[in-house]
Wavefront OBJ file of the C-alpha trace (Angstrom):
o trace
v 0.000 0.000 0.000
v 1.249 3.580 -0.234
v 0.984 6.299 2.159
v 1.949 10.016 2.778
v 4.132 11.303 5.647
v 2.822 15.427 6.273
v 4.948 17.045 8.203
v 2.949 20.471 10.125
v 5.003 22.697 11.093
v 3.817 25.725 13.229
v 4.423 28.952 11.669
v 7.188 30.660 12.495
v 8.947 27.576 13.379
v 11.774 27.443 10.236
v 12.696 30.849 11.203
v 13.107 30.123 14.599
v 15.603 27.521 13.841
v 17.945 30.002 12.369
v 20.583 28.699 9.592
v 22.593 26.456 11.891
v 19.639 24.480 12.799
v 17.989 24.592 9.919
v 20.743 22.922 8.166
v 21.250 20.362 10.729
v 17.171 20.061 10.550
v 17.712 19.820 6.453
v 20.678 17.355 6.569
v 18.906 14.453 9.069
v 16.166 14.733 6.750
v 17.868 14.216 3.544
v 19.642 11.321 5.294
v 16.027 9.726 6.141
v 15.250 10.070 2.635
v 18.382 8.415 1.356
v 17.505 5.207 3.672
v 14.079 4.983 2.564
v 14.567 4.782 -1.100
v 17.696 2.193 -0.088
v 14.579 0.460 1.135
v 13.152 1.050 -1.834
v 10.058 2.627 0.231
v 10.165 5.987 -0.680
v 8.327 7.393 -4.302
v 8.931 11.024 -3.354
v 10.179 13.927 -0.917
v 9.586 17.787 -1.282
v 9.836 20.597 1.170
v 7.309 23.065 0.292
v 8.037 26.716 0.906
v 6.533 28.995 3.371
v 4.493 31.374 0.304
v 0.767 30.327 0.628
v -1.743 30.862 -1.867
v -5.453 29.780 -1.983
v -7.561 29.497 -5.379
v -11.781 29.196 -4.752
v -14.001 28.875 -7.623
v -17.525 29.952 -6.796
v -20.556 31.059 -9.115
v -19.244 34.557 -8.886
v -15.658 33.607 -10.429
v -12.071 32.438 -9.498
v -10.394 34.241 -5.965
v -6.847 33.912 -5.412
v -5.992 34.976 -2.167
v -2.067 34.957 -1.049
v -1.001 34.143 2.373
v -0.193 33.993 5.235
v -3.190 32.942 6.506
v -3.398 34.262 10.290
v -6.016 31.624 11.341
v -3.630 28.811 9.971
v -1.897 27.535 12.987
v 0.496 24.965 10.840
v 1.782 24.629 7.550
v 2.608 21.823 4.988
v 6.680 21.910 5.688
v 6.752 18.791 3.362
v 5.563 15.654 2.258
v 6.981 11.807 1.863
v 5.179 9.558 -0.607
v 6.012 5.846 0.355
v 5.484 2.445 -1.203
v 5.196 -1.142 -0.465
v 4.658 -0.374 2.975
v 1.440 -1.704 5.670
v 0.029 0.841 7.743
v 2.313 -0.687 11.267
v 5.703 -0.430 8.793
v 4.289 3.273 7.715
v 3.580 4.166 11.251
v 7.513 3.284 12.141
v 8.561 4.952 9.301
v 6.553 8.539 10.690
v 7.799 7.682 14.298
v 11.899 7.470 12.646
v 11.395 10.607 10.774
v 13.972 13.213 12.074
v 10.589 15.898 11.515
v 8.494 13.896 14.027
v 11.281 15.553 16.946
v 9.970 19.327 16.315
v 6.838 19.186 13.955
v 3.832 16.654 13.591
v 4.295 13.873 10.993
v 0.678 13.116 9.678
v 0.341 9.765 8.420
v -2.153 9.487 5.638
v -3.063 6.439 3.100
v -3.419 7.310 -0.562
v -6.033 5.927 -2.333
v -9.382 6.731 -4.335
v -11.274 9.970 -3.014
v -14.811 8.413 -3.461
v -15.172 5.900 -0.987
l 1 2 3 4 5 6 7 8 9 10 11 12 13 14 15 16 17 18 19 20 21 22 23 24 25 26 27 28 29 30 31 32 33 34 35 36 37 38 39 40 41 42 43 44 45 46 47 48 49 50 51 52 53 54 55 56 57 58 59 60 61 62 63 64 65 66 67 68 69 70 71 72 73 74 75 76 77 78 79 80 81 82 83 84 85 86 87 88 89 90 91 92 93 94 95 96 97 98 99 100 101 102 103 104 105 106 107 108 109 110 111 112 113 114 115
């Protein structure tokens, strides 16, 4: 089965790290990544950036709105995309992630989106 490691970060939270930590932060992750596809577990990684920007479609037309959006306590910091994996292999895999020590790791299966 596949599933997708979140990681929520609270805002504010990559800055607060400064550049030291951040590249500590930046190099244990990359490292995680590296074993997983050794595993031959991981699909995909990407960090996603801080910028924010929303896109509603309504009878009245298409709003973007850019961020930050105040009543947003987290943000997507990244994602994982993992294969060949059960949901008690996935859950060890969040619990190792270097992310899981200063942000939440949500664990999520993919699959269809009309069951």
């Amino acid at each position: 089965m596949s599933y997708a490691l979140v990681i929520l970060e609270a805002h504010g939270a990559r800055a607060d790290r400064g550049l030291e930590g951040g590249q500590a932060a930046y190099a244990a992750m990359l490292a995680f990544a590296q074993q997983l596809k050794e595993r031959g577990q991981l699909v995909m990684t990407q960090a996603l950036s801080t910028e924010q920007t929303r896109v509603r479609r309504s009878a009245q037309g298409v709003e973007v709105l850019d961020g930050p959006f105040t009543e947003a306590k987290e943000l997507v910091g990244g994602i994982f995309v993992l294969q060949n994996v059960d949901r008690d292999q996935a859950l060890r895999i969040a619990a190792e992630c270097p992310a899981a020590a200063w942000a939440t790791v949500e664990l999520r299966a993919l699959g269809p989106c009309f069951t």
